[in-house]
CHARMM internal coordinates of N, CA and C (Angstrom, degrees):
IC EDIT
DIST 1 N 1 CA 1.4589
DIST 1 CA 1 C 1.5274
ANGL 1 N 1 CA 1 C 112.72
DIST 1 C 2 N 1.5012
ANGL 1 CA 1 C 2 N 116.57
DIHE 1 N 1 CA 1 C 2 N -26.96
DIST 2 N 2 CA 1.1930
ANGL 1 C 2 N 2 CA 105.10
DIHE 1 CA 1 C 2 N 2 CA 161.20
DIST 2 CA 2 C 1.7653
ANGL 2 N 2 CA 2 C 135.81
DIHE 1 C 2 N 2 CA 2 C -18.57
DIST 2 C 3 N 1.4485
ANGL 2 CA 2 C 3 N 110.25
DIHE 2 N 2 CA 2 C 3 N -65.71
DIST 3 N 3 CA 0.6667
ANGL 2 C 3 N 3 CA 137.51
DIHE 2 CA 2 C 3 N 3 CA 176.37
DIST 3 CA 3 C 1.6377
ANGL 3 N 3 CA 3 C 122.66
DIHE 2 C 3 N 3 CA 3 C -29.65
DIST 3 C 4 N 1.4171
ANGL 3 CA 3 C 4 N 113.03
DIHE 3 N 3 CA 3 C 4 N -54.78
DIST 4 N 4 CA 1.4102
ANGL 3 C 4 N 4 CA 128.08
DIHE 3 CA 3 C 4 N 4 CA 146.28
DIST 4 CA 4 C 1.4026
ANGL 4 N 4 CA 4 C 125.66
DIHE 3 C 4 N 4 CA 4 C -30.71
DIST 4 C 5 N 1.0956
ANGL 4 CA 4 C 5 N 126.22
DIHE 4 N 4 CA 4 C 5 N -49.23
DIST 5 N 5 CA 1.5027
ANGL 4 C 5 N 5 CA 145.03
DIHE 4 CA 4 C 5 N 5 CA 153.76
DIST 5 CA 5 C 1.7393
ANGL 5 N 5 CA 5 C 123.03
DIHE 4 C 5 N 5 CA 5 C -44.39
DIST 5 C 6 N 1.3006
ANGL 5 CA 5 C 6 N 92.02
DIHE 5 N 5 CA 5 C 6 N -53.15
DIST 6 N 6 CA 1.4971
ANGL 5 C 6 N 6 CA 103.52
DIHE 5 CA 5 C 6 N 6 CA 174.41
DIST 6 CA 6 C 2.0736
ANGL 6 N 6 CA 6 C 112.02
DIHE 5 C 6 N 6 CA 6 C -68.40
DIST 6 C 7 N 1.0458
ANGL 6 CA 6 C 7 N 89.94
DIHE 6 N 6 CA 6 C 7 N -45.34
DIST 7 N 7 CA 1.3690
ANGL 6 C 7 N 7 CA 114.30
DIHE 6 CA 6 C 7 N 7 CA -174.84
DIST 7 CA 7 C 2.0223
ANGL 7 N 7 CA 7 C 92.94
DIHE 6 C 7 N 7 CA 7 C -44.23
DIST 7 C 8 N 1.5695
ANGL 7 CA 7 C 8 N 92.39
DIHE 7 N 7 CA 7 C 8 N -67.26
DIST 8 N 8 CA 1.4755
ANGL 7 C 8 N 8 CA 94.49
DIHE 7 CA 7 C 8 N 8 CA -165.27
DIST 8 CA 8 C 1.4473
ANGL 8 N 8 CA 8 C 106.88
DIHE 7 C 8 N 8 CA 8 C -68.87
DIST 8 C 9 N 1.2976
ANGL 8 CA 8 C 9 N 113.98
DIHE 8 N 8 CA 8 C 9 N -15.47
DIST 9 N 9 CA 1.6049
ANGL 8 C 9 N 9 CA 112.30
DIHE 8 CA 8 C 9 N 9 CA -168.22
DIST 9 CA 9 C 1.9301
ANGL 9 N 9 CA 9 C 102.88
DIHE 8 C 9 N 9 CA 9 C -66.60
DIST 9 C 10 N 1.4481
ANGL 9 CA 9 C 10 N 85.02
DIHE 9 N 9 CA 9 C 10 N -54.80
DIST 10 N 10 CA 1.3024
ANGL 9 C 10 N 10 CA 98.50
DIHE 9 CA 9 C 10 N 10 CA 168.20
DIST 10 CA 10 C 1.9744
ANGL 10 N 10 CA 10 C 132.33
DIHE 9 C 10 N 10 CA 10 C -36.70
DIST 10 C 11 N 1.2612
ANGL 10 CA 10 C 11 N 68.68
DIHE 10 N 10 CA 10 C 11 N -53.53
DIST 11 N 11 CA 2.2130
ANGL 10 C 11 N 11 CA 96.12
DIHE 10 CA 10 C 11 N 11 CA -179.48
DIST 11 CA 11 C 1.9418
ANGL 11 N 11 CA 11 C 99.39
DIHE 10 C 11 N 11 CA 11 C -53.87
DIST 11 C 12 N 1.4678
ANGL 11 CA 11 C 12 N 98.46
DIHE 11 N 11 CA 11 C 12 N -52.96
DIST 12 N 12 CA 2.0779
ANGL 11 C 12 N 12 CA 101.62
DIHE 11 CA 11 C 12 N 12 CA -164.44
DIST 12 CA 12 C 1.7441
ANGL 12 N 12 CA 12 C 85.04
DIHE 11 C 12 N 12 CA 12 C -70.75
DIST 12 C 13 N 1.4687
ANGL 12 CA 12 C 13 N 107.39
DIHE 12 N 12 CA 12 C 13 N -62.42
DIST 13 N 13 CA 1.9006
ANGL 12 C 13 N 13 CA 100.14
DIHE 12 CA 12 C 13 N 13 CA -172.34
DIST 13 CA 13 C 1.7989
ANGL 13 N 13 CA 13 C 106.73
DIHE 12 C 13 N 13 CA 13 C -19.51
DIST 13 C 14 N 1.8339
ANGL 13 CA 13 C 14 N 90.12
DIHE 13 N 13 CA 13 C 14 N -66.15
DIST 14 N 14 CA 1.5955
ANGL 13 C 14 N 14 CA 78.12
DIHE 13 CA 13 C 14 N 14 CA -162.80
DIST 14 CA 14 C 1.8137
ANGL 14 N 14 CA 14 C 132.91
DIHE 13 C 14 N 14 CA 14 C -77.32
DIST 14 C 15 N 1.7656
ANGL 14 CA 14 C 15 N 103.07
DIHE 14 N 14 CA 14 C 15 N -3.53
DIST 15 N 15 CA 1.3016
ANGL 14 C 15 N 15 CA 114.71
DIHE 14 CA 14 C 15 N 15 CA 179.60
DIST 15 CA 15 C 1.8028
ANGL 15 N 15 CA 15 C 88.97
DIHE 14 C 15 N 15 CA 15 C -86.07
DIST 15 C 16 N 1.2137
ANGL 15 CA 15 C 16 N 130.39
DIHE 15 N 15 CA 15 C 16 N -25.85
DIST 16 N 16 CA 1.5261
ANGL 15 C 16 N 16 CA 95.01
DIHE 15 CA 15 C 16 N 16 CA 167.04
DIST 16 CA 16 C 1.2939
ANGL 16 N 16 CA 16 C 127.93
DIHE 15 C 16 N 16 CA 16 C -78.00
DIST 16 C 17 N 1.0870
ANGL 16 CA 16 C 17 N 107.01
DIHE 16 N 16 CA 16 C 17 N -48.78
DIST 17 N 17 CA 1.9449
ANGL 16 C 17 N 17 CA 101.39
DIHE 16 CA 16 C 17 N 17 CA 149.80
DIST 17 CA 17 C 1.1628
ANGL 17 N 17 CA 17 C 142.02
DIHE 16 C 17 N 17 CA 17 C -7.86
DIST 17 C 18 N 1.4408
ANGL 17 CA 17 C 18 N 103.95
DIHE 17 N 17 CA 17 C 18 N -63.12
DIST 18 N 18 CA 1.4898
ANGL 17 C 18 N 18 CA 102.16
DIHE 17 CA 17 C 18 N 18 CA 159.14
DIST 18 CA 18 C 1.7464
ANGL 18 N 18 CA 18 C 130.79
DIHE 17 C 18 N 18 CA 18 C -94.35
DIST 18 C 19 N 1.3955
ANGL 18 CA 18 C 19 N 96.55
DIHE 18 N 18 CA 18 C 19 N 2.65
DIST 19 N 19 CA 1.2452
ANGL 18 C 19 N 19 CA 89.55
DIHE 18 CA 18 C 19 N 19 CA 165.91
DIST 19 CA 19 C 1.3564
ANGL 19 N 19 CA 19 C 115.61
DIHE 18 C 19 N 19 CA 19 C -97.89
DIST 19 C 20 N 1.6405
ANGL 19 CA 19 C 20 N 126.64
DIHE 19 N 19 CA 19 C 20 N -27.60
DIST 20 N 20 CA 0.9729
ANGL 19 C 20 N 20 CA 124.51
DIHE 19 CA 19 C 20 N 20 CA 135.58
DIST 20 CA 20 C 1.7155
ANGL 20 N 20 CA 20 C 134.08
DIHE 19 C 20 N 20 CA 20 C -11.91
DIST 20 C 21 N 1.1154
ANGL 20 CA 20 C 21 N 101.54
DIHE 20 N 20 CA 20 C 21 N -63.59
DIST 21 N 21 CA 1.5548
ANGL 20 C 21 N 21 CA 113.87
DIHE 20 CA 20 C 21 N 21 CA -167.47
DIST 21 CA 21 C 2.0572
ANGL 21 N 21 CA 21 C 94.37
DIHE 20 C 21 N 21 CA 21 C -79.73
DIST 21 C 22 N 0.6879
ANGL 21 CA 21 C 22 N 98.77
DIHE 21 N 21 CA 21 C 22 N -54.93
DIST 22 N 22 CA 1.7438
ANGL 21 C 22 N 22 CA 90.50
DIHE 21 CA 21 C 22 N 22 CA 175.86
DIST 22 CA 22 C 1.3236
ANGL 22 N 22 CA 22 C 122.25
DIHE 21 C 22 N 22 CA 22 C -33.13
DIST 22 C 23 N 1.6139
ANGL 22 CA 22 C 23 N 82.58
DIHE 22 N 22 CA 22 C 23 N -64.79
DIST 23 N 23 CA 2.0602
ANGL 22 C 23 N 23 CA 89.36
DIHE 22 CA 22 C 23 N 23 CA 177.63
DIST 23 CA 23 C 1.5955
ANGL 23 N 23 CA 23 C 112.62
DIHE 22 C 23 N 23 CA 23 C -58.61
DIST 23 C 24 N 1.0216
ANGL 23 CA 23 C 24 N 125.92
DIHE 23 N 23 CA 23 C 24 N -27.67
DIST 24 N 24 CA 1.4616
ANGL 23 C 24 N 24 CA 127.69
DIHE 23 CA 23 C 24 N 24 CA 173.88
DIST 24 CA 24 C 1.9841
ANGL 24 N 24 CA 24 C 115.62
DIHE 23 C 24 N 24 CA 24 C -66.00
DIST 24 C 25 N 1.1993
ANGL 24 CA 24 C 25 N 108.73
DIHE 24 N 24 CA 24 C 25 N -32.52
DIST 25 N 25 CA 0.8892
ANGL 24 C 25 N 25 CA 98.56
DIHE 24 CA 24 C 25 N 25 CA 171.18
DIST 25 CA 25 C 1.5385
ANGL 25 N 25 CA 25 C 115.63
DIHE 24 C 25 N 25 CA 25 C -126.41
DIST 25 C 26 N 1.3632
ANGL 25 CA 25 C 26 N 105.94
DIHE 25 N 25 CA 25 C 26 N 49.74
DIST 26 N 26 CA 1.4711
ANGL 25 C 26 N 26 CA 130.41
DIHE 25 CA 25 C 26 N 26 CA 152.39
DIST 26 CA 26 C 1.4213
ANGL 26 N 26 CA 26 C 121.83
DIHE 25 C 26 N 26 CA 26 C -106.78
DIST 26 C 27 N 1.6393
ANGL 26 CA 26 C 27 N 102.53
DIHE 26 N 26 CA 26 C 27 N -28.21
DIST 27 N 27 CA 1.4643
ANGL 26 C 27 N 27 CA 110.61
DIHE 26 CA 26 C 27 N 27 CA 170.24
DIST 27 CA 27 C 1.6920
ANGL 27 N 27 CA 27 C 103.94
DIHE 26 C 27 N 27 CA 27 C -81.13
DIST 27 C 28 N 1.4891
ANGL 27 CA 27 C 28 N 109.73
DIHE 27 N 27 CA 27 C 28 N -40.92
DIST 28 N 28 CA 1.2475
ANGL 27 C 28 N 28 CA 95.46
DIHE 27 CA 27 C 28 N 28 CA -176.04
DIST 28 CA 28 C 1.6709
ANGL 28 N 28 CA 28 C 127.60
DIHE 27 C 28 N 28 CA 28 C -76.14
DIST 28 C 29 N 1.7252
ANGL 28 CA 28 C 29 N 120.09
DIHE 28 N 28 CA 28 C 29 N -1.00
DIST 29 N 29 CA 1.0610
ANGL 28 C 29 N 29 CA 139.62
DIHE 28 CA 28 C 29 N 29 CA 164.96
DIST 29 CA 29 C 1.7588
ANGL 29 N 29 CA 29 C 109.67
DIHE 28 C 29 N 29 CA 29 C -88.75
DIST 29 C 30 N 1.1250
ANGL 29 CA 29 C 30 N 115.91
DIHE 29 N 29 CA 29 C 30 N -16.74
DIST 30 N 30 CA 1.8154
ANGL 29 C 30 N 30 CA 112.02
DIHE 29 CA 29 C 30 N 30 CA -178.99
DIST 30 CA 30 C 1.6440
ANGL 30 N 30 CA 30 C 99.24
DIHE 29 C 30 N 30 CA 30 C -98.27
DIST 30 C 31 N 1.6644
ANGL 30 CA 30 C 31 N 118.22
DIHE 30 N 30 CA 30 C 31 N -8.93
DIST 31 N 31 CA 1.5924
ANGL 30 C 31 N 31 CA 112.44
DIHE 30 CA 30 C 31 N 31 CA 160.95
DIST 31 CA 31 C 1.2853
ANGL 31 N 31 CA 31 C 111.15
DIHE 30 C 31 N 31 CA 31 C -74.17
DIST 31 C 32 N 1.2751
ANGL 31 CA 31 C 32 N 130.48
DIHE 31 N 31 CA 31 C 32 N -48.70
DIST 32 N 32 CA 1.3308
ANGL 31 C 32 N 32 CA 148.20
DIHE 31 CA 31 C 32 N 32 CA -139.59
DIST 32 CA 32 C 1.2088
ANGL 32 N 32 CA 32 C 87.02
DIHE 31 C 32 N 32 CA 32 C -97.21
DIST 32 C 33 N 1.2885
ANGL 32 CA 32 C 33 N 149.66
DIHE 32 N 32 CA 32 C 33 N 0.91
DIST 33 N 33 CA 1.3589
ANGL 32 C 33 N 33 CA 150.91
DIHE 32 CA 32 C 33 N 33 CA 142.20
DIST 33 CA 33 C 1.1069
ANGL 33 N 33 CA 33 C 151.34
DIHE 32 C 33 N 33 CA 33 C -59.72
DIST 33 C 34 N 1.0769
ANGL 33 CA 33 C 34 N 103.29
DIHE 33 N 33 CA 33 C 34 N -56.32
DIST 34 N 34 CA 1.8333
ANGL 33 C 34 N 34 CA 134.42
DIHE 33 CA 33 C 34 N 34 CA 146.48
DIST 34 CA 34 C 1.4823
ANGL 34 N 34 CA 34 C 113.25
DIHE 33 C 34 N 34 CA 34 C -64.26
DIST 34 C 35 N 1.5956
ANGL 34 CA 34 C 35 N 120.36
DIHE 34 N 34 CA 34 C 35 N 4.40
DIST 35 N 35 CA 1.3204
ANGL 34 C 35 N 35 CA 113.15
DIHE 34 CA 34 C 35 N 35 CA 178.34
DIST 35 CA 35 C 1.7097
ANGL 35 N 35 CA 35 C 104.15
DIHE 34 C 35 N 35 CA 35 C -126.81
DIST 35 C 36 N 1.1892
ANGL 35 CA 35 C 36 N 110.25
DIHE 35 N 35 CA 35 C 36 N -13.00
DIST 36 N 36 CA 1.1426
ANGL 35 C 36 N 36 CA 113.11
DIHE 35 CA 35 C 36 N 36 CA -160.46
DIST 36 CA 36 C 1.9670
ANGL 36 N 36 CA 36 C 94.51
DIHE 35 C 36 N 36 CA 36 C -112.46
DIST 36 C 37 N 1.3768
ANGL 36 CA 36 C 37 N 125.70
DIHE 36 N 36 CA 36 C 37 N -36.37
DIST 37 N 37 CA 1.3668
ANGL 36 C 37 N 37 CA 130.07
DIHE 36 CA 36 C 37 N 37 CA 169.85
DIST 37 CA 37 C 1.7876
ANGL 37 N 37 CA 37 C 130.47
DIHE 36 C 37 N 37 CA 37 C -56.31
DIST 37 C 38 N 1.3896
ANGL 37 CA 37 C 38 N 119.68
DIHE 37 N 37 CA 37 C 38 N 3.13
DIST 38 N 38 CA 0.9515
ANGL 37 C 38 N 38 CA 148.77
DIHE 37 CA 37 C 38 N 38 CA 127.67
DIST 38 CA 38 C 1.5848
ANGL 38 N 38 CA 38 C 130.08
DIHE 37 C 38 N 38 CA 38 C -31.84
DIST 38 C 39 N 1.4754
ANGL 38 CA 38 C 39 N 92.88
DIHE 38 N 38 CA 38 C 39 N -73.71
DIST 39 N 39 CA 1.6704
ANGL 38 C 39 N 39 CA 109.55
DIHE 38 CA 38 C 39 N 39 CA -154.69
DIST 39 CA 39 C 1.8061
ANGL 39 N 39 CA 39 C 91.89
DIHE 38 C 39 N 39 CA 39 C -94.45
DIST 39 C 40 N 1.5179
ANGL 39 CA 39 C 40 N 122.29
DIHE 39 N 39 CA 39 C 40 N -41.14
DIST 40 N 40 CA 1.3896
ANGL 39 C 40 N 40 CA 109.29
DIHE 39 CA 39 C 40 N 40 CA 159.25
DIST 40 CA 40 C 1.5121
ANGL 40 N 40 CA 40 C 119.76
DIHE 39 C 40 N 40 CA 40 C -61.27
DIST 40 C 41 N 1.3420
ANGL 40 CA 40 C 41 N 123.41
DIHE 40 N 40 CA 40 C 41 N -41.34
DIST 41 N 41 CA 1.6848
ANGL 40 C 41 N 41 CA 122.18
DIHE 40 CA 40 C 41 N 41 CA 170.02
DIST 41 CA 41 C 1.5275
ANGL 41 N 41 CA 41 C 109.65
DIHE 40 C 41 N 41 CA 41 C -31.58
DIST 41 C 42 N 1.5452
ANGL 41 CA 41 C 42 N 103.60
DIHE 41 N 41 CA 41 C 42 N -59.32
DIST 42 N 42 CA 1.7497
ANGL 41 C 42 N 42 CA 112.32
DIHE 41 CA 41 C 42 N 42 CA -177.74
DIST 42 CA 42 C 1.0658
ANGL 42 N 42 CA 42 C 129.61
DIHE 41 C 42 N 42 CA 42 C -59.82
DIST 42 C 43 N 1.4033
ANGL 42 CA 42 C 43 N 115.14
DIHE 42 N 42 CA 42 C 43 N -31.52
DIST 43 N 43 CA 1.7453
ANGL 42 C 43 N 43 CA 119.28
DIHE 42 CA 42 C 43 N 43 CA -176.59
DIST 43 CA 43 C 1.4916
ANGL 43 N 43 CA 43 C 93.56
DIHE 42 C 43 N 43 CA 43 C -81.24
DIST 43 C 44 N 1.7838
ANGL 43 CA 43 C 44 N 133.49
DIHE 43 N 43 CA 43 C 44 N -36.85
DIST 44 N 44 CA 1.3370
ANGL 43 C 44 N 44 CA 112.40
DIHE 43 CA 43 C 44 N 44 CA -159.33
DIST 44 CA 44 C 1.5866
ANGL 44 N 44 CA 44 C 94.11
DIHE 43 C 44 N 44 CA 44 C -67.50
DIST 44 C 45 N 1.7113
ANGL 44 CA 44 C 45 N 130.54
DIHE 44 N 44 CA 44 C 45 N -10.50
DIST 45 N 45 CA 1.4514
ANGL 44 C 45 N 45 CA 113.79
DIHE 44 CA 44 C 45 N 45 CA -139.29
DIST 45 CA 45 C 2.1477
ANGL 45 N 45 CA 45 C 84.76
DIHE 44 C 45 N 45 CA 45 C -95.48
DIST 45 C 46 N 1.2048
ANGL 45 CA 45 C 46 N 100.43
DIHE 45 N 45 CA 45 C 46 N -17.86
DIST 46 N 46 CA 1.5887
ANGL 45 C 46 N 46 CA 101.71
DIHE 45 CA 45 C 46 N 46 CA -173.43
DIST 46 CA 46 C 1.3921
ANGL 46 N 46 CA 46 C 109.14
DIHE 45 C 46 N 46 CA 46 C -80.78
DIST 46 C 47 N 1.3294
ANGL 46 CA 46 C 47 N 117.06
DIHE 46 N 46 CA 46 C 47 N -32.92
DIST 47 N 47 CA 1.7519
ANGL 46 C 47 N 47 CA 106.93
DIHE 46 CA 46 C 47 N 47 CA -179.96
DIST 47 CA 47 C 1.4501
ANGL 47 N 47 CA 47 C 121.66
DIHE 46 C 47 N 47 CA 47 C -99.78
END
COOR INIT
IC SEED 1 N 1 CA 1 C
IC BUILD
């Protein structure tokens, strides 16, 4: 029965991982937003 244990230990490790890794590059896509919505704002205002 071990095994069951391992199984799930395994299962949360890797669902934080990727939920981990998402949110990281959700924060790092909601910077890159506010930096980048600017310089697209300007080009739509020229053509």
């Amino acid at each position: 029965m071990w095994y069951f244990a391992w199984i799930l230990g395994i299962g949360v490790a890797l669902g934080f991982g990727i939920i981990n890794a998402m949110w990281l590059e959700a924060e790092v896509f909601s910077r890159d937003d506010g930096r980048a919505a600017p310089a697209s704002h300007a080009g739509s205002r020229r053509s």
